[in-house]
SEPAKOL-223310 format. One record per residue (C-alpha): residue in one letter; x, y, z. Coordinates in steps of 0.5 Angstrom, whole numbers, padded with zeros to 4 digits, always signed. Layout:
// residues N
AXYZ...
//
This chain:
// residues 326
X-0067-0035+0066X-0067-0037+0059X-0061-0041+0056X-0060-0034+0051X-0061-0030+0056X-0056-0034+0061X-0051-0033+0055X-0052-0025+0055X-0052-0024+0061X-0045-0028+0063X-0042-0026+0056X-0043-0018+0057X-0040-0019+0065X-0034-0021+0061X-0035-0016+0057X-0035-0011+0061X-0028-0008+0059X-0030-0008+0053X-0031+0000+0051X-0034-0001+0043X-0037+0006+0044X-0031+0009+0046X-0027+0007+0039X-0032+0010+0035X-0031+0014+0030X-0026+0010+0027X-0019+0013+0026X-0016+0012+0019X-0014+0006+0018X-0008+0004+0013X-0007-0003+0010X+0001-0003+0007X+0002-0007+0002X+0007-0008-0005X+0004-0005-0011X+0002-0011-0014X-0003-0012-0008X-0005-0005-0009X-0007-0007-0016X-0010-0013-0014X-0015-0010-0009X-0017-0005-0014X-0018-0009-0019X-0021-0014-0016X-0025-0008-0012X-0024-0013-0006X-0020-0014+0001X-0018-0021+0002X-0018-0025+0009X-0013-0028+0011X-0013-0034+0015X-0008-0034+0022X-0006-0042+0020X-0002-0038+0014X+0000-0032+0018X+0006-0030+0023X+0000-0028+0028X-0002-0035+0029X+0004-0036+0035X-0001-0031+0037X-0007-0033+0036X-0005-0040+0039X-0002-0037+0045X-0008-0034+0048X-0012-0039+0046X-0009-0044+0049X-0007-0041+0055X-0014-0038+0057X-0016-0046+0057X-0010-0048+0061X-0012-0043+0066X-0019-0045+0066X-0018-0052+0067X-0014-0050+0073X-0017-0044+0077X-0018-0047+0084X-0023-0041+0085X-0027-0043+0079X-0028-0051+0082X-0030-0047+0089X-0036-0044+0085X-0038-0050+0082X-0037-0054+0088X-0038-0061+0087X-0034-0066+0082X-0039-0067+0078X-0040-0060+0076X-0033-0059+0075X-0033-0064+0070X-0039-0062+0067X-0036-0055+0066X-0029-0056+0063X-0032-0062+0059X-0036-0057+0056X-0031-0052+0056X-0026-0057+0052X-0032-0058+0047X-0032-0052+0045X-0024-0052+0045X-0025-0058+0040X-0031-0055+0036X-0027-0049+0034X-0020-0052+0033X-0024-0058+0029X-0029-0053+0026X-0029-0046+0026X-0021-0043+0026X-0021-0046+0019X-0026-0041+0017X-0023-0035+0022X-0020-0029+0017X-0017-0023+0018X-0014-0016+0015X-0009-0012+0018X-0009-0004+0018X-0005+0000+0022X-0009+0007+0025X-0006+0013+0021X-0007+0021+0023X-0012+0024+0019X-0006+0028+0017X-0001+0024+0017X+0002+0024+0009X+0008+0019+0010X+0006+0013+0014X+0011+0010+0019X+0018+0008+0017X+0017+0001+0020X+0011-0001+0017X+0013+0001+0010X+0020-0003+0012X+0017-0009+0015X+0010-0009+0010X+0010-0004+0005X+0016-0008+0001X+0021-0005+0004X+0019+0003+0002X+0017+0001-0005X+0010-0001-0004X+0004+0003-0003X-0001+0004+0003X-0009+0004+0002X-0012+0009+0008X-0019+0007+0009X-0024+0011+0013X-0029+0005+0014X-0033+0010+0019X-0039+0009+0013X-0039+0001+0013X-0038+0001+0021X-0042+0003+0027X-0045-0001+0033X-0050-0004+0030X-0046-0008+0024X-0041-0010+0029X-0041-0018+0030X-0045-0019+0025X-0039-0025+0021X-0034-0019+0022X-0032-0015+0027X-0027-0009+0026X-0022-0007+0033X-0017-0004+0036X-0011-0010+0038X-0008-0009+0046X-0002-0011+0047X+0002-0013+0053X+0008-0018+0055X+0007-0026+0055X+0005-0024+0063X+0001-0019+0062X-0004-0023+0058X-0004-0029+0061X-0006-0024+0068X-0012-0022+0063X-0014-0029+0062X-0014-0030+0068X-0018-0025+0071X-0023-0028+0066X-0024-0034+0069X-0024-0031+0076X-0029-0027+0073X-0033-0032+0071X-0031-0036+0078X-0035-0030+0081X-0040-0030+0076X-0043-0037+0077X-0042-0035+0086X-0047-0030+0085X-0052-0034+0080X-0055-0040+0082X-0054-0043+0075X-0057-0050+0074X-0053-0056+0072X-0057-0056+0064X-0054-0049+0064X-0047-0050+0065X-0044-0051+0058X-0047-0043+0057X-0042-0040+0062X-0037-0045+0059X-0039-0043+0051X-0039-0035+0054X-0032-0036+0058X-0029-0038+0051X-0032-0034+0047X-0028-0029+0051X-0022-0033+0051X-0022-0032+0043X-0025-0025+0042X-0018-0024+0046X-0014-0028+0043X-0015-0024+0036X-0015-0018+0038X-0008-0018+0043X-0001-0018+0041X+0006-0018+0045X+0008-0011+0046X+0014-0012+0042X+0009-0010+0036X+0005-0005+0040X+0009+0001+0035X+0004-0002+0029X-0002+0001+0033X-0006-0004+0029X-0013-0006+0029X-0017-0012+0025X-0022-0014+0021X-0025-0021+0023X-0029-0026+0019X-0032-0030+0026X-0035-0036+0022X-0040-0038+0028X-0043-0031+0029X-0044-0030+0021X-0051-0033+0023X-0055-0030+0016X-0049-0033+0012X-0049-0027+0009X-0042-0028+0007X-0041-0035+0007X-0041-0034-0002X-0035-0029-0001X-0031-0034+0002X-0025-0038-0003X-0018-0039-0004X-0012-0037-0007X-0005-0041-0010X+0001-0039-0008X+0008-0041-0008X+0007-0044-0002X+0000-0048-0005X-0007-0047-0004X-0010-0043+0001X-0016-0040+0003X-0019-0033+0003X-0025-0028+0004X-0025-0025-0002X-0030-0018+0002X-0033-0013-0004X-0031-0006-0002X-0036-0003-0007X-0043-0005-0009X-0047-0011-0006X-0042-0012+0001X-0047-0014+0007X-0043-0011+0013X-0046-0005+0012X-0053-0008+0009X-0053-0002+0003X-0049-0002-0002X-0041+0001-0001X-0038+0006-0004X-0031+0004-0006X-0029+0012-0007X-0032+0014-0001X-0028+0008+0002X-0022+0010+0000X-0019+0016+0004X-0012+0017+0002X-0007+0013-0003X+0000+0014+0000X+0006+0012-0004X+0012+0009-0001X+0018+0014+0000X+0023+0009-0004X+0017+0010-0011X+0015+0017-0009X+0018+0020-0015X+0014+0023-0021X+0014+0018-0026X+0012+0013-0020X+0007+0017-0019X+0004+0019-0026X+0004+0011-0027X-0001+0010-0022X-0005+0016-0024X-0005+0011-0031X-0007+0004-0026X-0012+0008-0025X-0015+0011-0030X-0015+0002-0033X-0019+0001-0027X-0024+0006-0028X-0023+0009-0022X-0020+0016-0024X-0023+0019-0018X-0018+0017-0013X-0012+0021-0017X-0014+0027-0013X-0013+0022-0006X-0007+0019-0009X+0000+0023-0005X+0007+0021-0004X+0011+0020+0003X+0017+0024+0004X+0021+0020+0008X+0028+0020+0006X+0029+0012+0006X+0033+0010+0000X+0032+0004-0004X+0036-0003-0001X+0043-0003-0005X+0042+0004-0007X+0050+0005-0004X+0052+0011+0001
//
């Protein structure tokens, strides 16, 4: 078996569970945001990543990372499957060089945007997402349907668009766990020569990561949120590497992926139609008022894109301002 074929084999076996068909078509997935970012992504026609180091799901990120390589380094059933020394130590040193690798190398350049599934005929988005990333009501939600841009065949191409899993601290770590059993059960059946080792150790994190990103505590799990990732290792054509920049904040600079939604995009390897992306801009109740509305009709008109007034509406969730009184 070829090195390559080694890799697929042992990465598809922990892959298993991963039902990519069953999440296609995509829902309608809205990104919340204050009406200045609104503005920002129109104008600019693009999406910014962001990196998890400046982000609150880095807690996240680093657990799940963290906590796979913890159990794996430790699963007695996975040093049986080796059964010698000196495999034990040629594959977990090669798991922690991968670990290294992606710390050192790759997390700077890991990005993400976050959405939230959103019914087609949803026309007043959640209360708590408005609250906690909709400036409290005052924003807007940018409804995307990426159906057009994303289908099996674009998926891991750089960016890979997914369903987040949650679960409690436990749960999660069960499902690491299980992983490196997996794998502990993978190298049992396969009479894998020492050289090849470090594949299986490469699949394994590889799982490890892909995990991490795309879980969350349950505590969230109202969110019904789904990613967009930019993978650095898997952009093998670089077809998005003159995308990547930054951004200076209060907070000092910090880097971005700034993804065209119109035109020359790559992630789909045709043009993209930003209007066609465009499902739905959804108002928050706390400026769904006539005059609000009418002032967004003019932004985009500025914009150039007077085509999205006709998708433009207001949510009708009763919520009134902070400091509004009784």
């Amino acid at each position: 078996m070829t090195d390559e074929e080694l890799f697929h084999q042992c990465f598809g076996h922990l892959s298993a569970d991963i039902k990519v068909q069953d999440e296609f078509p995509r829902p309608k997935l809205a990104h919340y945001c204050s009406i200045a970012t609104l503005e920002s992504i129109l104008r600019g026609r693009q999406l910014w990543l962001s990196n998890p180091l400046y982000m609150n799901d880095l807690e996240e990120v680093r657990f799940g990372i963290n906590t796979g390589m913890r159990l794996a380094l430790a699963n007695e059933s996975l040093r049986d499957a080796l059964a010698s020394k000196e495999r034990v130590t040629a594959f977990t040193g090669a798991l922690e060089l991968r670990y290294a690798d992606f710390a050192n190398e790759h997390a700077f350049n890991l990005y993400v945007a976050c959405f939230s599934e959103i019914d087609d005929d949803d026309e007043d988005g959640r209360l708590s997402m408005w609250r906690a990333y909709g400036a409290n009501g005052d924003g807007a939600a940018l409804v995307l349907d990426v159906n057009p841009v994303s289908n099996p065949e674009t998926e891991f191409n750089g960016l890979a668009i997914g369903r987040v899993h949650y679960g409690t601290r436990a749960q999660r770590e069960d499902w690491l766990n299980q992983k490196v059993e997996e794998v502990a059960n993978f190298v049992r059946q396969n009479d894998i020569p020492d050289a090849q080792l470090p594949l299986v150790a490469a699949a394994l994190f590889e799982r490890i990561k892909l995990m991490a990103i795309f879980s969350k505590h349950c505590g969230f799990e109202e969110e019904r949120e789904w990613r967009l990732v930019y993978l650095h290792e898997h952009d093998q054509k670089k077809l998005y590497e003159r995308h990547l920049g930054y951004h200076l904040t209060p907070r000092g600079i910090e880097p971005k992926l700034k993804l065209p939604i119109d035109g020359e995009v790559a992630w789909h390897q045709q043009p993209v139609d930003m209007k066609a992306l465009v499902y739905r801009i959804l108002l928050g109740p706390s400026v769904s008022n006539p005059l609000a509305k009418r002032a967004i009709e003019r932004m985009l008109n500025v914009l150039g894109l007077g085509e999205l007034q006709q998708k433009l509406s207001a949510s009708s969730i009763p919520l009134r301002p902070i400091g509004s009184g009784v």
